[in-house]
mmCIF file of the C-alpha atoms, coordinates in Angstrom:
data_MODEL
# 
_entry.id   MODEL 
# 
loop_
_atom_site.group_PDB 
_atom_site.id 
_atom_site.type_symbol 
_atom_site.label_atom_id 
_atom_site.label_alt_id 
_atom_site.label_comp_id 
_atom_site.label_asym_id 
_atom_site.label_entity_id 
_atom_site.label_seq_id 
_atom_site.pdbx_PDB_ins_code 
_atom_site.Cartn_x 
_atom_site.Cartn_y 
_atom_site.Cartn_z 
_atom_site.occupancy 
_atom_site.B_iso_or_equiv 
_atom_site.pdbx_formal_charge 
_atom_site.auth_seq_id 
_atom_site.auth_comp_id 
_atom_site.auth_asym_id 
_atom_site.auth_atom_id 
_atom_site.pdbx_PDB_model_num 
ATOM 1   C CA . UNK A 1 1   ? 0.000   0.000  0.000  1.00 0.00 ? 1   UNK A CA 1 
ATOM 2   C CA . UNK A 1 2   ? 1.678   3.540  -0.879 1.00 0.00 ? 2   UNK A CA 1 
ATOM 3   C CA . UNK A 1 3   ? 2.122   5.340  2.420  1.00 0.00 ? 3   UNK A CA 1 
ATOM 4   C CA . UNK A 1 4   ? 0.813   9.071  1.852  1.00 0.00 ? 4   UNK A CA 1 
ATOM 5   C CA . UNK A 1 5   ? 3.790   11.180 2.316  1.00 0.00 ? 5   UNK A CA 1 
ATOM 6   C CA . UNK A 1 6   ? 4.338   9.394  5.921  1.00 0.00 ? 6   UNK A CA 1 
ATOM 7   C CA . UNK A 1 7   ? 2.351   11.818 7.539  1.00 0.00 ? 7   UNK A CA 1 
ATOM 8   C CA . UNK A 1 8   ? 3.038   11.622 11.090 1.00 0.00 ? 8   UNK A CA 1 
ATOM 9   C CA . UNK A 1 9   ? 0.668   10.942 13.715 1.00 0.00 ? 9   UNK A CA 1 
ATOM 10  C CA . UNK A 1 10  ? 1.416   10.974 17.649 1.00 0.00 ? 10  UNK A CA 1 
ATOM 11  C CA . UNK A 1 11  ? -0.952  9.825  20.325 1.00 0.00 ? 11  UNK A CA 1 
ATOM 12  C CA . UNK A 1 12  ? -1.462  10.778 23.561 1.00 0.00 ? 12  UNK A CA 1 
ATOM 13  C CA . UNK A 1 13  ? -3.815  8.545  25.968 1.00 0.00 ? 13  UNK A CA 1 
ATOM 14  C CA . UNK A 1 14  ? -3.521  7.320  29.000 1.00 0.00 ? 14  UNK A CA 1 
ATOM 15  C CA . UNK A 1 15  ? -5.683  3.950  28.583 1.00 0.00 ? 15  UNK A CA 1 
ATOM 16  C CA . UNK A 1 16  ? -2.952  1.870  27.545 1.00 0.00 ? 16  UNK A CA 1 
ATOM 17  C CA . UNK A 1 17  ? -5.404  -0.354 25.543 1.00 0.00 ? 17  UNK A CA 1 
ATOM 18  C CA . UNK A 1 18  ? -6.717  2.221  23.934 1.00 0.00 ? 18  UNK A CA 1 
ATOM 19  C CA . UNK A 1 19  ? -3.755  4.027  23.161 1.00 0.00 ? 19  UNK A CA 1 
ATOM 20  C CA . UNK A 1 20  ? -2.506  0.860  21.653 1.00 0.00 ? 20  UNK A CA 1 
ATOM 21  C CA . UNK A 1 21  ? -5.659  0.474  19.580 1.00 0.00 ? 21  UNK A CA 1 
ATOM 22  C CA . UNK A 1 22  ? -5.244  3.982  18.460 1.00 0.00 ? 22  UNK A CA 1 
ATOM 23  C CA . UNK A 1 23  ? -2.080  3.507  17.303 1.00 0.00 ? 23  UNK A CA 1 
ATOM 24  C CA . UNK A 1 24  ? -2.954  0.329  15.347 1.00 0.00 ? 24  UNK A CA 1 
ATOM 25  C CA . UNK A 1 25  ? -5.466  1.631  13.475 1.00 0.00 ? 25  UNK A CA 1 
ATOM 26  C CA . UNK A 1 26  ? -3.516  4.981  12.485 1.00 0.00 ? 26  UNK A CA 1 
ATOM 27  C CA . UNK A 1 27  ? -0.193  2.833  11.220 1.00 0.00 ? 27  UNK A CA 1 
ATOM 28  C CA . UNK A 1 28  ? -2.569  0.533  9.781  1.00 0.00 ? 28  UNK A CA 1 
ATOM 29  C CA . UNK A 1 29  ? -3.890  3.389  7.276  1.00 0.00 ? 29  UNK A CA 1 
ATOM 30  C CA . UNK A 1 30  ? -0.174  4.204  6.280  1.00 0.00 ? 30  UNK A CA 1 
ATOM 31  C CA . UNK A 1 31  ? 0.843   6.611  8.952  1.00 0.00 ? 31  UNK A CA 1 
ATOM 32  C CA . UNK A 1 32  ? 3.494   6.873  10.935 1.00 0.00 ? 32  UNK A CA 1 
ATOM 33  C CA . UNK A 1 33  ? 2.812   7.009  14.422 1.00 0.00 ? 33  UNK A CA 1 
ATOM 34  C CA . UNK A 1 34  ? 4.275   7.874  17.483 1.00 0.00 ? 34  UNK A CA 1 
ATOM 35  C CA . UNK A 1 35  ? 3.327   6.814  20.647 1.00 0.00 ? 35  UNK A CA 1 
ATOM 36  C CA . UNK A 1 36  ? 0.714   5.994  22.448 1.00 0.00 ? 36  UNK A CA 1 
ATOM 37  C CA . UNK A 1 37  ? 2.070   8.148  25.543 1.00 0.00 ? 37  UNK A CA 1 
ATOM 38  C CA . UNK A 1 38  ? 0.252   8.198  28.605 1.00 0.00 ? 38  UNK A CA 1 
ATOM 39  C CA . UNK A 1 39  ? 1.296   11.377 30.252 1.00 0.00 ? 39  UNK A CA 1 
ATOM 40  C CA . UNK A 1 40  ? 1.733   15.004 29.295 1.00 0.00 ? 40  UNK A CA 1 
ATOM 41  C CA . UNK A 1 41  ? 5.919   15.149 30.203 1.00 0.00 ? 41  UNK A CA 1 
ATOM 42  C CA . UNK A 1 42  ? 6.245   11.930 27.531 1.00 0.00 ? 42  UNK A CA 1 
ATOM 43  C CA . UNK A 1 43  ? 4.364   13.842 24.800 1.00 0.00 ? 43  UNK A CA 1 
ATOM 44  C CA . UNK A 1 44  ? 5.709   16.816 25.294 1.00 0.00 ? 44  UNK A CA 1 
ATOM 45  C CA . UNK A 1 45  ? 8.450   15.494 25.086 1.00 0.00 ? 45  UNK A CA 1 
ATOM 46  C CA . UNK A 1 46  ? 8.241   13.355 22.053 1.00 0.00 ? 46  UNK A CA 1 
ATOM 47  C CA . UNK A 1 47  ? 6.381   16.645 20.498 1.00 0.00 ? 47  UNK A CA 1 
ATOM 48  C CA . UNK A 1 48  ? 9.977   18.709 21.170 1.00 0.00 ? 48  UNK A CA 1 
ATOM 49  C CA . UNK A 1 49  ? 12.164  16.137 20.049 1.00 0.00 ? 49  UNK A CA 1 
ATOM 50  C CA . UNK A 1 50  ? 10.265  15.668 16.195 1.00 0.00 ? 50  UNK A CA 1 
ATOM 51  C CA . UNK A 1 51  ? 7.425   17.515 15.236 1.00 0.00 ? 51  UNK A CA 1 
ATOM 52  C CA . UNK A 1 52  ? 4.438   14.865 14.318 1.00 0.00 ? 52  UNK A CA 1 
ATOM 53  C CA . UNK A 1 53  ? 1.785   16.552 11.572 1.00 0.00 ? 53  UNK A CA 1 
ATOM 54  C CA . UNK A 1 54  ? -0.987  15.547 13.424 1.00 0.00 ? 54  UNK A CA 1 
ATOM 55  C CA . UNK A 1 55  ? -1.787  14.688 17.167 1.00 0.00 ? 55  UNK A CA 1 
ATOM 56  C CA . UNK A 1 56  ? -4.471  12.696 18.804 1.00 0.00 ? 56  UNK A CA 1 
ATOM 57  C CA . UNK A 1 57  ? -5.027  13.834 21.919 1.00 0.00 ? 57  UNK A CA 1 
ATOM 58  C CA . UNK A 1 58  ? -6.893  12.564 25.019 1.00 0.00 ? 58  UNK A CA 1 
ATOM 59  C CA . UNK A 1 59  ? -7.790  15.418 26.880 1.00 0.00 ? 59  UNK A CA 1 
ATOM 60  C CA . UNK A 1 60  ? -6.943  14.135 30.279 1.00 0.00 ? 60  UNK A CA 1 
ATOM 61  C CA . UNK A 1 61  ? -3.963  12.673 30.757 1.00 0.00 ? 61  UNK A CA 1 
ATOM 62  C CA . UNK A 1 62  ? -2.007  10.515 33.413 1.00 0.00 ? 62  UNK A CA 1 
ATOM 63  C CA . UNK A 1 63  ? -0.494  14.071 34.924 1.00 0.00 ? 63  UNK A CA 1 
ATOM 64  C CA . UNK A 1 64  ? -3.077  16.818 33.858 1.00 0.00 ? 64  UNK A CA 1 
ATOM 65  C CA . UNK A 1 65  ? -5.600  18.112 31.111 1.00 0.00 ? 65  UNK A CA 1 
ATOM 66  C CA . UNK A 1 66  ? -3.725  18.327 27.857 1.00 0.00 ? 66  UNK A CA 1 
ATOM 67  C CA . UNK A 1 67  ? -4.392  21.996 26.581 1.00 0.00 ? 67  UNK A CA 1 
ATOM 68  C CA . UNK A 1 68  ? -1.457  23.384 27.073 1.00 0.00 ? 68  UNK A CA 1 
ATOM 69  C CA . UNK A 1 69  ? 0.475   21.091 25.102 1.00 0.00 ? 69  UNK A CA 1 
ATOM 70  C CA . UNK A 1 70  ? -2.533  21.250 22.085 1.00 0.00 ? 70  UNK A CA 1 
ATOM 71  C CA . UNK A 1 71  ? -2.152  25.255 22.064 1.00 0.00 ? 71  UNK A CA 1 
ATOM 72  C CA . UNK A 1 72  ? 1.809   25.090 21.965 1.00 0.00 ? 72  UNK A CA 1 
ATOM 73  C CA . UNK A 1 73  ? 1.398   22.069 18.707 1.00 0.00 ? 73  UNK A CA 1 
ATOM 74  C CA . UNK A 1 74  ? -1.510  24.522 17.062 1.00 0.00 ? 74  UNK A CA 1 
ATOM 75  C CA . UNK A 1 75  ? 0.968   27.196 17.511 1.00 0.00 ? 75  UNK A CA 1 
ATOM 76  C CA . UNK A 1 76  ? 3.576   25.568 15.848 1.00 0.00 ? 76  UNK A CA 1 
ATOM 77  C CA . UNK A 1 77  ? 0.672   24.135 12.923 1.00 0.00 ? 77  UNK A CA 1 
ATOM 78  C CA . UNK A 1 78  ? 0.552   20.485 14.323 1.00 0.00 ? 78  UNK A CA 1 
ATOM 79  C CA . UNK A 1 79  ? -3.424  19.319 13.038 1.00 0.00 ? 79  UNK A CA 1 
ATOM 80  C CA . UNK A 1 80  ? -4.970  18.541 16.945 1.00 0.00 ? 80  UNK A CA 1 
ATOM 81  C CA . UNK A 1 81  ? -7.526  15.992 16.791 1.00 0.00 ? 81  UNK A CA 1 
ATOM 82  C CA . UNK A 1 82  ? -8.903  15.832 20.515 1.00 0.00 ? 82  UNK A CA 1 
ATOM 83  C CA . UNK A 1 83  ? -10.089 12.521 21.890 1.00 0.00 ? 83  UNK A CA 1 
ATOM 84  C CA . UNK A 1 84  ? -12.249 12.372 25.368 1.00 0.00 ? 84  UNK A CA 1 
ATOM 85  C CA . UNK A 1 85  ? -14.578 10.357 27.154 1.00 0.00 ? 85  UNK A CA 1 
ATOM 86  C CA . UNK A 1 86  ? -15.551 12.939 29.903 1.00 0.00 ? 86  UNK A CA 1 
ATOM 87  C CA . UNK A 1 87  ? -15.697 16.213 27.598 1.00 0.00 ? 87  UNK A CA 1 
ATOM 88  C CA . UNK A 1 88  ? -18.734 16.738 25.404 1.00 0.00 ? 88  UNK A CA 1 
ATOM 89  C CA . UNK A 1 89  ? -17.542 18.129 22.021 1.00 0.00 ? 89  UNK A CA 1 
ATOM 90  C CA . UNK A 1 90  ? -18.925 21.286 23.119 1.00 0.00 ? 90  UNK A CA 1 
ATOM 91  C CA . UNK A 1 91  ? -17.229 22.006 26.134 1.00 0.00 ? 91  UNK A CA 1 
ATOM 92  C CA . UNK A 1 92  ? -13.487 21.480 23.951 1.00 0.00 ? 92  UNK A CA 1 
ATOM 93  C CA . UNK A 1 93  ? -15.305 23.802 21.118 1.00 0.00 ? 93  UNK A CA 1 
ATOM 94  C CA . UNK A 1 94  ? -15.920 26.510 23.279 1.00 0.00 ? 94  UNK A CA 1 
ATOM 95  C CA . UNK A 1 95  ? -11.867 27.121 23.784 1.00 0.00 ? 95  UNK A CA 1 
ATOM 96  C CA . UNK A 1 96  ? -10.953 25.471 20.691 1.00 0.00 ? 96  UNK A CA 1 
ATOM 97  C CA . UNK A 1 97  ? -13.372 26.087 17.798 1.00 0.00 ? 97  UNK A CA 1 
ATOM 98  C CA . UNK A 1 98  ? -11.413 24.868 15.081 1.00 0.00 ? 98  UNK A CA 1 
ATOM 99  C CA . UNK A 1 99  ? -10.514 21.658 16.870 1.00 0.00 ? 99  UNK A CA 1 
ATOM 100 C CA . UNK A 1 100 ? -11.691 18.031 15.948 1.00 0.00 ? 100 UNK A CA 1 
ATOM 101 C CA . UNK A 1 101 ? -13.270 16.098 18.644 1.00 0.00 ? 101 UNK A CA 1 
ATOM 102 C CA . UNK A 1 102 ? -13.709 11.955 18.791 1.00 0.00 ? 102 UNK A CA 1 
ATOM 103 C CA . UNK A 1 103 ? -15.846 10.707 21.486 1.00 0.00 ? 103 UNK A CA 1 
ATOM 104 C CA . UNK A 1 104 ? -14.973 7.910  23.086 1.00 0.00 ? 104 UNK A CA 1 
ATOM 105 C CA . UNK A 1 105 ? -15.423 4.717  22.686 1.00 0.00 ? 105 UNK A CA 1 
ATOM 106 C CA . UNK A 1 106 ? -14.481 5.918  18.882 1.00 0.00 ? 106 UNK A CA 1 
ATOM 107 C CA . UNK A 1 107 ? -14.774 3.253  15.855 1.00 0.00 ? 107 UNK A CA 1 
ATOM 108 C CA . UNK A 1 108 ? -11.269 3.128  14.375 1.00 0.00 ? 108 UNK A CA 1 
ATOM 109 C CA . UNK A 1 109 ? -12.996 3.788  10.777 1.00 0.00 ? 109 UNK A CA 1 
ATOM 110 C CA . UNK A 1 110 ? -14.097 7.639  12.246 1.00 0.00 ? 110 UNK A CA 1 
ATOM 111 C CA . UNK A 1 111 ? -10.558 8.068  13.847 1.00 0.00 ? 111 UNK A CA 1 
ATOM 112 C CA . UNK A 1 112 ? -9.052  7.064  10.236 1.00 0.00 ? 112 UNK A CA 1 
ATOM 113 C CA . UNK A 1 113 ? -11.711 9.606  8.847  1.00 0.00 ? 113 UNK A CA 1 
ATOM 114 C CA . UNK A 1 114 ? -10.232 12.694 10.775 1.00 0.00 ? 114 UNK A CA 1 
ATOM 115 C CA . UNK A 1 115 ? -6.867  11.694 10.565 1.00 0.00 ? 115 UNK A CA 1 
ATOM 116 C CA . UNK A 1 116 ? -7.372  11.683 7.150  1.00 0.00 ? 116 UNK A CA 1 
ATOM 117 C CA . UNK A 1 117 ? -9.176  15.299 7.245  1.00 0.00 ? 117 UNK A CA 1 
ATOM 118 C CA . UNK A 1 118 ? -6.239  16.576 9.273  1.00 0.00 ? 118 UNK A CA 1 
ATOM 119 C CA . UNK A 1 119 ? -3.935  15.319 6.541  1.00 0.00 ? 119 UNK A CA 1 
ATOM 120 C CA . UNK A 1 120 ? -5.654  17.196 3.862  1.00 0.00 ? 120 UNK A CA 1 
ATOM 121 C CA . UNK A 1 121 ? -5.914  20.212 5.724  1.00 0.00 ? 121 UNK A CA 1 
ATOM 122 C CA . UNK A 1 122 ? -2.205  19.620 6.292  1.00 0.00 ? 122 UNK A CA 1 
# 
């Protein structure tokens, strides 16, 4: 399968399993993904050490809510796709209007969807 541009995808979530399942279904579509990582220091981290395209992230991690680290990646044009089981979609759209938001649980098909969106936009 032709990888598109390796586009590259890092994912933050603190459910191992579905970190892990995030990360399956996003290489499985051709990306290249980094990750998952289950607290803010690790992504931030990773996010310093090689810019990824676009980031999935859950919006609260093992050490804290994750905005900090999506408005430093939007700053720097990194696509944020936010993923959340406690936030409703409008409570992330009221500070971040532009931002995509999965639900969770999330079918992998919808996840592949955005990423794909984000890629476009890229």
């Amino acid at each position: 399968m032709g990888q598109p541009q390796q586009i590259r995808v890092l994912v933050a979530e603190d459910e191992m399993i579905v970190g892990h399942d995030l990360c399956d279904t996003v290489s499985e579509a051709g990306y290249m993904v980094e990750g998952p990582f289950d607290d803010l220091s690790s992504a931030m981290l990773a996010f310093q050490k090689s810019k990824p395209d676009i980031a999935i992230l859950d919006v609260q991690l093992g050490d804290g809510i994750v905005y900090p680290l999506a408005e430093q990646m939007m700053a720097e044009n990194v696509k944020v796709i936010f993923h959340s089981g406690q936030l409703t979609p409008k409570e992330v759209a009221s500070r971040f209007p532009d931002v995509e938001m999965l639900t969770k649980p999330c079918p992998p098909a919808e996840v592949i969807h955005s990423v794909r969106r984000a890629a476009r936009h890229h």
